[in-house]
C-alpha positions, 0 to 999 in steps of 0.5 A: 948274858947267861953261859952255855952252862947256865943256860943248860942249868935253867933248861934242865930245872924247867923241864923238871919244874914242869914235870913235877907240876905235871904230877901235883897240879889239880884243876881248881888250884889257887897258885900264885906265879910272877910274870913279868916284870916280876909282877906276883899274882893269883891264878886258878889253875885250868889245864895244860899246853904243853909244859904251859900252864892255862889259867881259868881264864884262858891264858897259857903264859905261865910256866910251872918254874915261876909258881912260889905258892899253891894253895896258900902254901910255898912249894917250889917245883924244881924239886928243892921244896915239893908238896906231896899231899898238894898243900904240905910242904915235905922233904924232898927225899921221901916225897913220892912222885917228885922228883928233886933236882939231883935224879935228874943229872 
């Protein structure tokens, strides 16, 4: 069972997860995102439900902190790896418009 702290933790980087998509994300993106029970797969990005991320076959069940690849490329949305040009992988400190997980404290 996870502690209030960790808990308070996972909350903080989904939220950021999600706002740095939010920012990234284009229609017609290729992503790759685990689902349950840790199962990978490839989805093309459609539009937003709220923090959800809806796939191009209607589904809504993904969220942006279970996104490992966009593009072919690895990013990681919680601000520790970010994309800036949406296929580079860049530092964090000089991307703009991500934000890393240290603003957010």
């Amino acid at each position: 069972m996870l502690t209030e702290e960790q808990k308070k933790e996972n909350r903080r980087r989904a939220h950021l997860a999600a706002a740095n998509a939010k920012e990234v994300l284009k229609p017609g993106d290729r992503l790759r995102v685990t689902k349950c029970p840790g199962t990978k797969r490839w989805i093309t990005f459609s539009h937003w439900d709220g923090h959800w991320i809806v796939s191009k076959s209607g589904i809504d069940d993904y969220h942006p902190i279970t996104v490992d690849m966009l593009n072919g490329q690895p990013v990681d949305f919680t601000g520790r790896m970010a994309t800036a040009d949406r296929c580079a992988m860049v530092d964090t400190a000089t991307a703009p418009g991500i934000a890393r997980e240290d603003d957010t404290a």
